[in-house]
C-alpha positions as CSV (number, residue, x, y, z in Angstrom):
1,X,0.0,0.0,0.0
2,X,1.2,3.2,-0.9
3,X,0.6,6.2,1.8
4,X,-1.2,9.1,0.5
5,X,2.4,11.1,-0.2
6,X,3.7,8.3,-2.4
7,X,0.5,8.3,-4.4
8,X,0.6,12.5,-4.3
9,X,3.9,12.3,-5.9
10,X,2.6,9.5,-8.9
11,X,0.0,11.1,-9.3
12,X,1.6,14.9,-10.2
13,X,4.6,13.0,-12.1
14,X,2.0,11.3,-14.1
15,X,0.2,14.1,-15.0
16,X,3.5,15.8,-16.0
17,X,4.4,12.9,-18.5
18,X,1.1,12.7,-19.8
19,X,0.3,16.3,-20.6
20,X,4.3,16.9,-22.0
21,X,3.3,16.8,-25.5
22,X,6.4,19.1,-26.4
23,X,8.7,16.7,-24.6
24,X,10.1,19.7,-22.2
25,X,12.9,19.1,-19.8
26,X,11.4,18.7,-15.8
27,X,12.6,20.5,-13.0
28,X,12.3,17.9,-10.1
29,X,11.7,19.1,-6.7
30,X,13.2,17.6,-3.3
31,X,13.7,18.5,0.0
32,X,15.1,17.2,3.4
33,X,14.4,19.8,6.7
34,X,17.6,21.7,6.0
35,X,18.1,21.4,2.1
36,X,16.9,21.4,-1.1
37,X,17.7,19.5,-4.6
38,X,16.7,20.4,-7.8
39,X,17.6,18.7,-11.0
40,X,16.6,19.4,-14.5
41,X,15.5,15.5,-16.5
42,X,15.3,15.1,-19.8
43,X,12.2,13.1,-21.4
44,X,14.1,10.0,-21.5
45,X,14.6,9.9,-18.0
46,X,18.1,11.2,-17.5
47,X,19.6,13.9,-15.0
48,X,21.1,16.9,-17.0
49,X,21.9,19.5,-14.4
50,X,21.1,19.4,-10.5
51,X,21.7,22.0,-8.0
52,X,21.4,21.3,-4.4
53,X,21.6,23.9,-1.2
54,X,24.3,20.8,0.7
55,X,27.5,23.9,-0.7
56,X,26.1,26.5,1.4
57,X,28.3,27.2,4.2
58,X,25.9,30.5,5.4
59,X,23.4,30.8,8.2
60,X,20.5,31.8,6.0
61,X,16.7,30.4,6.0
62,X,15.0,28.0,4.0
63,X,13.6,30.3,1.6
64,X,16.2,32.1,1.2
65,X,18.6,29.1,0.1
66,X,15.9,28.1,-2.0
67,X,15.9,31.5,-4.0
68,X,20.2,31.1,-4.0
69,X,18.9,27.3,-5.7
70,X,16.9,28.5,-8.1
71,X,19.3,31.5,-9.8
72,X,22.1,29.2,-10.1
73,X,19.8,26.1,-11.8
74,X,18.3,28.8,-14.1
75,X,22.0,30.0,-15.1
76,X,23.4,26.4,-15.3
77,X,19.9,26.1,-17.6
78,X,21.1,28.9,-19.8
79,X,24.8,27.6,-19.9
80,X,23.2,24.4,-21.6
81,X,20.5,26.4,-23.5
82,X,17.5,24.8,-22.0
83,X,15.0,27.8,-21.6
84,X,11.2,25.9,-21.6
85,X,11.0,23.2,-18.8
86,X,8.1,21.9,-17.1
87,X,7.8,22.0,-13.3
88,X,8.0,19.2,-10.7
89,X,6.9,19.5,-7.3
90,X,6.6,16.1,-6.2
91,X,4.3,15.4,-3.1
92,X,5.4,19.1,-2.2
93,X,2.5,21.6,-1.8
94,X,3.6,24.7,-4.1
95,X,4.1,27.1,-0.9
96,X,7.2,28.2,1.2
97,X,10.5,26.8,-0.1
98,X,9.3,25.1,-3.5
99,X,7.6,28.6,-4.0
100,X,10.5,30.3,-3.8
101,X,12.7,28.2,-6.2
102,X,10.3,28.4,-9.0
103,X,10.2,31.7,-8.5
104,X,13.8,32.7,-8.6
105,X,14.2,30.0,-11.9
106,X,11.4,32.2,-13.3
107,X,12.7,35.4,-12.4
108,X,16.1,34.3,-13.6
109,X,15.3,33.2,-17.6
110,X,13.1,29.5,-17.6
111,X,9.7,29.3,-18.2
112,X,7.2,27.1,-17.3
């Protein structure tokens, strides 16, 4: 039996497959209590860039590291010319620190 965030997070990531007709690149979403990992997957399944706040030796908050996560995925995305990707969140609700890191990819050149 799957518990309800297991079928949360097949249930988004299904949707996502399904409805990318024009085979966009994903952003995937995770996070632990004091990090989070984001990693841009091609269709076929494989990791292109990731980006995770583990290198951060500041005292700053969630949200803010989060922000720091999303401008330097969006540049790495613009280093490998990948502007149109299609977002992730997982089992995540889209508030606090996934908010912010779509944000910041947004506000730094992606679009989704």
């Amino acid at each position: 039996m799957l518990n309800t965030k297991e079928r949360r997070k097949l249930r988004v990531r299904n949707s996502i497959k399904n409805n990318n007709k024009n085979s966009r690149h994903r952003i995937v979403v995770n996070r632990s209590n004091k990090n989070i990992y984001a990693q841009i997957i091609d269709f076929a399944g494989k990791s292109i860039i990731t980006e995770s706040s583990v290198k951060f030796d500041q005292k700053i908050s969630g949200i803010e590291k989060a922000k720091l996560v999303g401008k330097n995925l969006a540049k790495k995305c613009q280093e490998q010319k990948v502007s149109l990707v299609v977002f992730d969140k997982g089992p995540y609700i889209y508030n606090g620190r996934v908010k912010a890191l779509a944000e910041a990819c947004r506000e730094n050149g992606l679009q989704f």
